[in-house]
C-alpha positions as CSV (number, residue, x, y, z in Angstrom):
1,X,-35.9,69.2,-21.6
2,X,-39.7,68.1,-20.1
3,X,-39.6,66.5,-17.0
4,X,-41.5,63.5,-18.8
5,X,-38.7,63.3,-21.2
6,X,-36.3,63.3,-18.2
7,X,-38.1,60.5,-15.8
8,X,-38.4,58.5,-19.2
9,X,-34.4,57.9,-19.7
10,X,-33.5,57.9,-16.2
11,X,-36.0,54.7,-16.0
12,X,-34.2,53.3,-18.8
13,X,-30.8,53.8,-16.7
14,X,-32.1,51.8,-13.8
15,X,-33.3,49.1,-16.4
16,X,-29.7,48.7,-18.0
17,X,-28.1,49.1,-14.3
18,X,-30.3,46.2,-13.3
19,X,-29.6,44.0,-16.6
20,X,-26.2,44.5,-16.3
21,X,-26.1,43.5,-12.7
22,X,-28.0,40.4,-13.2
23,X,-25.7,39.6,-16.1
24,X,-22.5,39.7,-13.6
25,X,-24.2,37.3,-10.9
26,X,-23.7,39.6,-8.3
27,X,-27.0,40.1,-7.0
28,X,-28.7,36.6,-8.0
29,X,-30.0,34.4,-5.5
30,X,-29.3,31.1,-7.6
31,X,-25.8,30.0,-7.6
32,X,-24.0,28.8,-11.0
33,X,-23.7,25.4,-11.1
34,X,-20.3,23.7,-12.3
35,X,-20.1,20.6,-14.2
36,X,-18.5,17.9,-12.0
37,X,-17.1,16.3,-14.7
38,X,-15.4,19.7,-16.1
39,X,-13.7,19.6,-12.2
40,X,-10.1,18.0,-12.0
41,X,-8.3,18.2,-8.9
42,X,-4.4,18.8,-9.2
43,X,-2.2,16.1,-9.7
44,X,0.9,15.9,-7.1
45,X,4.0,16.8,-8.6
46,X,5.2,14.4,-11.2
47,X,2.0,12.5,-11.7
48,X,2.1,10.9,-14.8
49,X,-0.5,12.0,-17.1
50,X,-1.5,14.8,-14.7
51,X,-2.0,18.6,-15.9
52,X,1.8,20.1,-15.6
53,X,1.8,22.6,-12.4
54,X,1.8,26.2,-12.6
55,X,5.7,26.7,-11.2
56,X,7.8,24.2,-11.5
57,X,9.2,21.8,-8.9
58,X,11.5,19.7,-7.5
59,X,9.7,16.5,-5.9
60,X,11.4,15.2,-2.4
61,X,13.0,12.3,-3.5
62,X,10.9,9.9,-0.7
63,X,7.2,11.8,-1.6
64,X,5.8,9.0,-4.7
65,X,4.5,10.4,-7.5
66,X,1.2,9.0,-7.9
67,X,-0.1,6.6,-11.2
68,X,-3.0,8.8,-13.3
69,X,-5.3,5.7,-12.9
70,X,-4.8,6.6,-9.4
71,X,-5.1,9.9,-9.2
72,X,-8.2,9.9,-10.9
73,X,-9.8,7.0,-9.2
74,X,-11.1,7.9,-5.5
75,X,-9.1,5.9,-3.3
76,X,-11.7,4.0,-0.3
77,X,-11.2,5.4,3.5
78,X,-8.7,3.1,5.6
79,X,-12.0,1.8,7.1
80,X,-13.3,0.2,3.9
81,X,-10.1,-1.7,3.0
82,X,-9.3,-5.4,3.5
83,X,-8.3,-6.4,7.4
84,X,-9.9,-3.0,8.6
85,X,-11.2,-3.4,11.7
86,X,-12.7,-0.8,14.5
87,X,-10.2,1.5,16.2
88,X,-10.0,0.8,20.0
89,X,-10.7,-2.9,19.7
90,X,-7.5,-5.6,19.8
91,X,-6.5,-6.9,16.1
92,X,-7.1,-9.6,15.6
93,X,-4.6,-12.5,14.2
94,X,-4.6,-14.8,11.3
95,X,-2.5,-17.2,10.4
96,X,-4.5,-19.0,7.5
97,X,-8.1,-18.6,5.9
98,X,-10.8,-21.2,5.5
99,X,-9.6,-24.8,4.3
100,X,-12.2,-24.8,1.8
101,X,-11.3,-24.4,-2.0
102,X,-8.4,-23.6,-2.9
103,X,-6.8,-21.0,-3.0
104,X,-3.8,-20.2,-1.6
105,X,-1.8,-16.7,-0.4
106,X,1.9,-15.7,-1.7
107,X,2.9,-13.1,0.9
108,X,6.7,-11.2,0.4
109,X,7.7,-9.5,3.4
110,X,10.3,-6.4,2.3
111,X,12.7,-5.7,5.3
112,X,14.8,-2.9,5.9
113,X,16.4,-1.9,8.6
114,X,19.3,1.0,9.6
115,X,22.3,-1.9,9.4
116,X,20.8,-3.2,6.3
117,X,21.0,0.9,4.7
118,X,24.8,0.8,6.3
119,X,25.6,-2.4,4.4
120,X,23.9,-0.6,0.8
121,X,25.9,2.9,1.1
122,X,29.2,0.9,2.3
123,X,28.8,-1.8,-0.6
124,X,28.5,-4.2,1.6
125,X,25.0,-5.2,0.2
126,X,24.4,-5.0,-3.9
127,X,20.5,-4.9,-3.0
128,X,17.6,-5.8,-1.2
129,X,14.7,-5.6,-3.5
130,X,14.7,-8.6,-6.1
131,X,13.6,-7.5,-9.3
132,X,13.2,-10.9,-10.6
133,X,10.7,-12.2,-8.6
134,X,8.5,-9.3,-9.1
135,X,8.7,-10.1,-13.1
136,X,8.2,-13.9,-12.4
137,X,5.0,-13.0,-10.3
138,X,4.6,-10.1,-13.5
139,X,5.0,-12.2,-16.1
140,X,2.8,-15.4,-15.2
141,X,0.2,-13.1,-13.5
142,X,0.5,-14.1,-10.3
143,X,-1.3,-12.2,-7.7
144,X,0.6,-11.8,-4.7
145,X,0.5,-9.3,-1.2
146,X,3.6,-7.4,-0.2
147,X,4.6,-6.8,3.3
148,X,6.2,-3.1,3.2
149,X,8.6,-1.9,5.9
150,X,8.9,2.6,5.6
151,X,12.2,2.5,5.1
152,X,12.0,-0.3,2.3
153,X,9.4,2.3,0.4
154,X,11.6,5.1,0.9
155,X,14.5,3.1,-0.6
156,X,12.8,1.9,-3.5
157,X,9.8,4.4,-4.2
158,X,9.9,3.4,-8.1
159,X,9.4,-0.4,-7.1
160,X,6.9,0.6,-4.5
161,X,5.0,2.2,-7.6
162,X,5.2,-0.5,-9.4
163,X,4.1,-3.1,-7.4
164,X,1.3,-0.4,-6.3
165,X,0.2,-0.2,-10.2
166,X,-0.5,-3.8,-10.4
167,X,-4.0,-4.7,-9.8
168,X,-2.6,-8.6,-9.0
169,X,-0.6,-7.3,-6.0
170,X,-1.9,-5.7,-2.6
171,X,0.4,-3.7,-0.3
172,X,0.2,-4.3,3.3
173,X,2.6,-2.8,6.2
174,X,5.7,-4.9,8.0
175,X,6.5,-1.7,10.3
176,X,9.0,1.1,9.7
177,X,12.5,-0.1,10.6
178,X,11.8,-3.6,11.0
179,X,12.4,-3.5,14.7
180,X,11.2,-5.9,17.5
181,X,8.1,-5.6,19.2
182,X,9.3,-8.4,22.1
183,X,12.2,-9.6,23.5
184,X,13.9,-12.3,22.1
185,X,13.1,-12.1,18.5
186,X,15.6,-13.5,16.0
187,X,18.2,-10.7,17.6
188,X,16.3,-7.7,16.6
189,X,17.2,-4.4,18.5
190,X,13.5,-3.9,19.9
191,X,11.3,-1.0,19.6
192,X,10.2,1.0,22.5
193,X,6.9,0.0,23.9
194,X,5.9,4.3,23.6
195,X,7.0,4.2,19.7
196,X,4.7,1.2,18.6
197,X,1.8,2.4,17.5
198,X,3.0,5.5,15.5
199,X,5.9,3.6,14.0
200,X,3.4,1.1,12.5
201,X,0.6,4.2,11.7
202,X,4.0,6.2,10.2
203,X,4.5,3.0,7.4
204,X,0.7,2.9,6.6
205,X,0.7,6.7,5.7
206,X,4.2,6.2,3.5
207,X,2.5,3.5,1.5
208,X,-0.9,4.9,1.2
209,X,0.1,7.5,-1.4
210,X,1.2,4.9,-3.7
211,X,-2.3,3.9,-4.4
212,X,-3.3,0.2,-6.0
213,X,-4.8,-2.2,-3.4
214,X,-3.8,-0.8,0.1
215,X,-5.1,-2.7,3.1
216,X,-5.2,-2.1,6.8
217,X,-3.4,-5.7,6.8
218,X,0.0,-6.1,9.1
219,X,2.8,-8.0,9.9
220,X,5.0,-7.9,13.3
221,X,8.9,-8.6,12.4
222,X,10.1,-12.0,12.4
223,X,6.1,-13.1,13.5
224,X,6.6,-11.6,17.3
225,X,4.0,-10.4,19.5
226,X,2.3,-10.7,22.4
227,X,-0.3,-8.7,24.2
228,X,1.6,-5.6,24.9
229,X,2.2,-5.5,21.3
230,X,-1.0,-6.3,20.1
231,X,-2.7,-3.4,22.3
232,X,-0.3,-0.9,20.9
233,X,-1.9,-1.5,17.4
234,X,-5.8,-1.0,19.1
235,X,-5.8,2.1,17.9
236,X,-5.2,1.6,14.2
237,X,-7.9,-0.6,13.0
238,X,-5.9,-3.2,11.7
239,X,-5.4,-7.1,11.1
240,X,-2.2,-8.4,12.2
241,X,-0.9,-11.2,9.5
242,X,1.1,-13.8,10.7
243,X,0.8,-17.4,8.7
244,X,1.0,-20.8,8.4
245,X,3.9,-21.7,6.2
246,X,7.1,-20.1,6.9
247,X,9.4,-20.9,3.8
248,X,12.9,-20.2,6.2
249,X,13.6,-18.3,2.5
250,X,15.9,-15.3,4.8
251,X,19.8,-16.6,4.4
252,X,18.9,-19.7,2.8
253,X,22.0,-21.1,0.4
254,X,20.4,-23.4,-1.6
255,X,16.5,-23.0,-3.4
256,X,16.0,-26.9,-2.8
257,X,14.6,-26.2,1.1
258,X,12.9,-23.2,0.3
259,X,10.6,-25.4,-1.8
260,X,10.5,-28.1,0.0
261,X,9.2,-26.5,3.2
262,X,6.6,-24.6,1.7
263,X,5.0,-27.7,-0.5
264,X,5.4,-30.0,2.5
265,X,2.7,-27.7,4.4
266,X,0.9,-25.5,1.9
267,X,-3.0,-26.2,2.0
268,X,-6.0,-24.6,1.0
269,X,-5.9,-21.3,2.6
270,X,-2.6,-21.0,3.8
271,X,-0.5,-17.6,4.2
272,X,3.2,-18.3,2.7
273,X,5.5,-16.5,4.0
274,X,8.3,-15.5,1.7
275,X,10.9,-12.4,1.5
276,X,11.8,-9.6,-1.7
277,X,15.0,-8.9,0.1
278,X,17.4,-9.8,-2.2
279,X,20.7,-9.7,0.2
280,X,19.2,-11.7,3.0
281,X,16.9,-13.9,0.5
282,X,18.8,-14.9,-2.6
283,X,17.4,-18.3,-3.4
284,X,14.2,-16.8,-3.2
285,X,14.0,-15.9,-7.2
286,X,14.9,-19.4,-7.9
287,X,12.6,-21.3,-5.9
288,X,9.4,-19.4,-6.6
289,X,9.5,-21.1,-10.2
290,X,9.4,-24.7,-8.6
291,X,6.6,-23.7,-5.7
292,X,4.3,-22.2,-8.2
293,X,4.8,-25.6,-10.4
294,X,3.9,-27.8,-7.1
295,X,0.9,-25.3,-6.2
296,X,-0.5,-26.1,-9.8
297,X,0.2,-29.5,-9.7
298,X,-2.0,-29.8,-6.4
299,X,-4.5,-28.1,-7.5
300,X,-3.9,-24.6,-5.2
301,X,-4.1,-21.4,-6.9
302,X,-2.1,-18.1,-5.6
303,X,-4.8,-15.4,-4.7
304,X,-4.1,-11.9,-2.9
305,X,-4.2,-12.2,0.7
306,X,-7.8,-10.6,1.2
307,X,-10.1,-13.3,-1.2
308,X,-7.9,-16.0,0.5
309,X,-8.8,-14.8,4.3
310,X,-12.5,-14.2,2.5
311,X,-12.5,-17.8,1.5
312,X,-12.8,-16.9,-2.4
């Protein structure tokens, strides 16, 4: 063979080398580039709609499996969300919105506490999350906010979901145990003073994977604070809810009162203050029919919590 003939294909090997090489990526300077809409991040376990994981597997029973709409849609930082307000700073309090139009906020706080889980596994108690005034508020459309202790969430993480999949109803945080943050408070065992702030940031990361309309809104136990309390919560960035008509729903025995005290001070703006828990509330069901007729009949209109402190 002539060396001619010989530099001739061994050019052509480096040519094919180098085609092949280029082919593969593994030299090239430019990147691929992937199609953002082609990307789908994993759904956790047991999301509905989700792609099926590679191994099978047992959720915990207190982890929430996420809705697809919300597993797909990007939820907003804690920062962007209604009553967020800057870390380090004391939270402010409201008790009402603007008096102006009129609108009008049904709040539902959803206790739980360690005696109330004694009374449920002892039979004591047949339950504490009322099913029929979330399909009342359901039903007639009725936007609503929910005040969410931790261990009412991990009771009931298919109610959590549900309420979280309405886009009517917000979620908002009532601590963990549903302890006292002063002395003196409607004969609550109180919380130490070292435990405050992560038993209130422990609730807002158990609701937060429920997705809907979270907010960095929250409520102290039976309305008690003072300024120990408040600077515990500094750190979290929150608005603390308290309001301006207390319905005196908890332990009621008759629906008659219930309506009567919310319809004697309800105003534009106002925050009512009722309760989901079904043991300790059980006239609660039967009087929400009769406050939403007086609301209508004076012209207010139920609105979630953040367009009524927004003033509409």
């Amino acid at each position: 063979m002539s060396l001619v003939t010989v530099t001739a294909a061994a050019l052509v090997g480096a040519l094919v080398l180098v085609v092949t090489v280029l082919r593969d990526g593994s030299t090239s300077a430019t990147p691929s580039r992937v199609d953002p809409v082609q990307v789908t991040a994993p759904a956790t376990e047991g999301t509905p709609g989700g792609p099926p994981p590679a191994t099978p597997a047992t959720p915990e029973p207190t982890t929430p499996a996420r809705s697809a709409d919300a597993s797909r849609t990007p939820r907003p930082g804690s920062a962007d969300r209604p009553g967020a307000t800057r870390p380090g700073t004391r939270p402010p309090v409201v008790a009402h919105g603007p008096r102006t139009g009129n609108l009008v906020a049904l709040t539902f706080d959803a206790d739980m506490t360690d005696a109330m889980l004694g009374n449920l596994r002892a039979g004591r108690a047949r339950s504490y999350a009322n099913l029929r005034i979330v399909e009342l508020l359901e039903r007639d459309r009725v936007p609503a906010t929910f005040f969410l202790t931790g261990k009412w969430v991990e009771r009931y993480p298919e109610l959590t979901r549900r309420l979280a999949d309405n886009p009517r109803f917000e979620l908002a945080n009532h601590t963990y145990g549903h302890l006292a943050f002063t002395r003196d408070c409607y004969g609550l065992p109180r919380l130490p003073a070292e435990r405050m702030t992560e038993d209130v940031a422990r609730t807002f990361r158990l609701i937060e994977p429920y997705g809907g309309r979270q907010t960095r809104y929250f409520r102290f136990p039976g309305l008690c604070h003072d300024a120990a309390a408040l600077a515990a919560l500094a750190p979290l960035g929150l608005t603390v809810v308290d309001g301006d008509v207390v319905s005196g729903d908890p332990f009621a025995t008759a629906w008659r009162p219930i309506v009567r005290a919310v319809l004697s001070k309800v105003r534009p703006g106002s925050i009512v203050v009722l309760h989901l828990t079904e043991e300790n509330a059980a006239m609660t069901d039967e009087a929400l029919p009769h406050i939403l007729a007086g609301l209508r009949d004076r012209g207010l209109r139920p609105a979630p919590l953040s367009e009524v402190l927004a003033g509409g």
